[in-house]
VOGU-3710 file (C-alpha; in Angstrom, 3 decimals, decimal comma):
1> xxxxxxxxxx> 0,000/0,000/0,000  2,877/2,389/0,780  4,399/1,963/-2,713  1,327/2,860/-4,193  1,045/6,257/-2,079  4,629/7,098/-2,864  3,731/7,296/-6,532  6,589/5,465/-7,483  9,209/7,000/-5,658  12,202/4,853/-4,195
11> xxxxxxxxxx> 11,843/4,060/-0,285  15,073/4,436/0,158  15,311/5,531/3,889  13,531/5,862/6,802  12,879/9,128/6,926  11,039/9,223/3,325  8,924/6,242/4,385  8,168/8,310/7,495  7,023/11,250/6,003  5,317/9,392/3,112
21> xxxxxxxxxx> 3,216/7,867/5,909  2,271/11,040/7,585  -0,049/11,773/4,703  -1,243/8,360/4,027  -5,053/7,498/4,107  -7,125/4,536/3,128  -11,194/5,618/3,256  -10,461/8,407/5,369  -8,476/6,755/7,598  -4,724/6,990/8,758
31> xxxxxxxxxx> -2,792/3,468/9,473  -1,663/2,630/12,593  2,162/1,810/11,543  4,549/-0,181/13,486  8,696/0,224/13,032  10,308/-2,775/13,058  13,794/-2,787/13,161  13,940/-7,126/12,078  15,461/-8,477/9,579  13,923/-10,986/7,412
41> xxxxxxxxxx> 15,335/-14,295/6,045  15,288/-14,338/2,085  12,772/-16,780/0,176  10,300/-17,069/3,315  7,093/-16,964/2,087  3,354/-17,147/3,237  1,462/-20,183/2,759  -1,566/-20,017/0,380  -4,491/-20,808/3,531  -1,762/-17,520/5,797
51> xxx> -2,578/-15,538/1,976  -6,299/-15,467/2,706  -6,822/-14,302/5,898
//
């Protein structure tokens, strides 16, 4: 959803994403966003039944 808002600019850094978010809506609505500061393992992927909910 973010790189839709962003109209195709590169999140490069933090601070972009941040202030990207700051304007973001969906209906009306802001996002509650969480900052996670994980990595994630490469080639881990949802299952199809995880896709759906």
């Amino acid at each position: 959803m973010l790189e839709n808002h962003g109209n195709g600019d590169i999140l490069d850094s933090v601070d972009k994403m941040l202030s990207l978010i700051k304007i973001m809506t969906w209906k009306g609505i802001r996002p509650i966003i969480y900052f996670l500061e994980k990595s994630f393992e490469k080639g881990i992927r949802l299952t199809k039944k995880n896709e759906e909910i």
